[in-house]
C-alpha positions as CSV (number, residue, x, y, z in Angstrom):
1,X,263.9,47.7,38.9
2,X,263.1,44.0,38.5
3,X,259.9,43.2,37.2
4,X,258.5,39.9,37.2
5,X,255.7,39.1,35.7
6,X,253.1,35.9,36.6
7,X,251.8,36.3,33.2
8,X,249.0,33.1,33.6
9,X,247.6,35.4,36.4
10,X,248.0,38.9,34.2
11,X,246.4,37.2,31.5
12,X,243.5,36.1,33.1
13,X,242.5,38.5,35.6
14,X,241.0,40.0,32.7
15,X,237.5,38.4,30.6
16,X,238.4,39.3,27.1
17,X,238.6,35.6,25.7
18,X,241.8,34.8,26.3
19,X,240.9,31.0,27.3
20,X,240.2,30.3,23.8
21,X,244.0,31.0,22.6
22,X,246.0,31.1,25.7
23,X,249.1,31.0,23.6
24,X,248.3,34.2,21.8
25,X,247.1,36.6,25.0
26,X,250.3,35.7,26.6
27,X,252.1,36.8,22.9
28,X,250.3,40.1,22.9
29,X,251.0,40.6,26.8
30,X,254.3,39.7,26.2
31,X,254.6,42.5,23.2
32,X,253.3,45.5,25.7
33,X,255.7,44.1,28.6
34,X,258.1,44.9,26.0
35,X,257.5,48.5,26.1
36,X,258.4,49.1,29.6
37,X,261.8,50.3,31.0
38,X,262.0,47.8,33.5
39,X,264.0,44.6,33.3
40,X,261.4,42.1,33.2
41,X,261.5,38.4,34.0
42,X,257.9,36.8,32.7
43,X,257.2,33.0,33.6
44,X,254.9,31.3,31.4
45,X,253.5,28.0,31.7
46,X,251.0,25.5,30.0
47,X,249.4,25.9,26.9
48,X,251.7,29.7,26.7
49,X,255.0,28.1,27.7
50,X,255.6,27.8,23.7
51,X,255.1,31.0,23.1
52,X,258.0,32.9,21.0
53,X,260.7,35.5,22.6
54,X,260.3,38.3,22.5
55,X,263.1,41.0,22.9
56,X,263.4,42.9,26.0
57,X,261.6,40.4,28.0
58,X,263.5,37.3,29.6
59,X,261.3,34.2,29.7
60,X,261.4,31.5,31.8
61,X,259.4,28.7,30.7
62,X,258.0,26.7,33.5
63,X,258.3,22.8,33.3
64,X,256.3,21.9,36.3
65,X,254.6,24.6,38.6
66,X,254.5,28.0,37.5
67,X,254.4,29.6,41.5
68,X,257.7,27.5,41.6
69,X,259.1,28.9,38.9
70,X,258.6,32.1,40.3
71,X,259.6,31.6,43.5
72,X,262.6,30.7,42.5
73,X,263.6,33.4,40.2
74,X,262.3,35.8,42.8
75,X,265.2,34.5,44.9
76,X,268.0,35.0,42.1
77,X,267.0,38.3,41.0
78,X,269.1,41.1,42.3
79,X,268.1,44.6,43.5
80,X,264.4,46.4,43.7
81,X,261.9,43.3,42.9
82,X,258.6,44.3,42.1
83,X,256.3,41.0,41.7
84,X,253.3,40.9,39.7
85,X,250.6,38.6,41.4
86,X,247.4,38.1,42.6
87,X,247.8,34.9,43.9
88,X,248.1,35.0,47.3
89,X,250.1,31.8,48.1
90,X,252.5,32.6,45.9
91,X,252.7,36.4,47.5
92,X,253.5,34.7,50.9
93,X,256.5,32.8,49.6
94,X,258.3,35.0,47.9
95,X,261.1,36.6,49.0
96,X,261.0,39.8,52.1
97,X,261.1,43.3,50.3
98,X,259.9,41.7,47.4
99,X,257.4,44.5,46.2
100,X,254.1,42.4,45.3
101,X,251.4,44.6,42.8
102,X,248.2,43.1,41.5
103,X,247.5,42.3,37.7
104,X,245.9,45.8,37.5
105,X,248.1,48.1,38.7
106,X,250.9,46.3,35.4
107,X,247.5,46.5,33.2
108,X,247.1,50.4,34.0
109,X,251.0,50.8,33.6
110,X,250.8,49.2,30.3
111,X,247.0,50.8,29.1
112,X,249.2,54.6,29.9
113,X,251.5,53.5,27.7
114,X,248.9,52.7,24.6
């Protein structure tokens, strides 16, 4: 399965002070993706788009938008695509049979895993 990963949206659907060192909660988020068995894609952007690789994660560092960015690696990604978003403008353009789950349901993957 492809996952990608909104990680701006995954990083902050949770209040744990992540807006004071946006750059590091995407590091650690990107650490746990890590862990997964998945082939995941995470788009960062901003502030995070610096952050370092990571292995067993592709990055793709966003220039301009971020739902763009997604958008269009949603498109080139073969097979199963599970999307992980809760923005729901972005969930309407992505591709049909593009699986679309919420930050949570990644979060509880990844808390199972701890």
């Amino acid at each position: 399965m492809n996952l990608l990963v909104d990680v701006a949206n995954v990083v902050g659907s949770r209040p744990d002070g992540w807006w004071r060192d946006r750059a590091g909660a995407t590091s650690r988020l990107l650490d746990r993706l890590a862990l997964l068995d998945d082939e995941v894609v995470a788009v960062v952007e901003g502030r995070a788009r610096d952050v370092a690789e990571v292995p067993g994660v592709r990055l793709v560092r966003a220039t301009g938008s971020g739902d763009d960015a997604l958008v269009a690696e949603a498109a080139g990604l073969p097979g199963p695509l599970v999307v992980v978003t809760a923005d729901r403008g972005l969930r309407a353009r992505l591709p049909a049979g593009a699986t679309v789950h919420g930050p949570g349901w990644l979060l509880d993957r990844l808390d199972a895993l701890a």
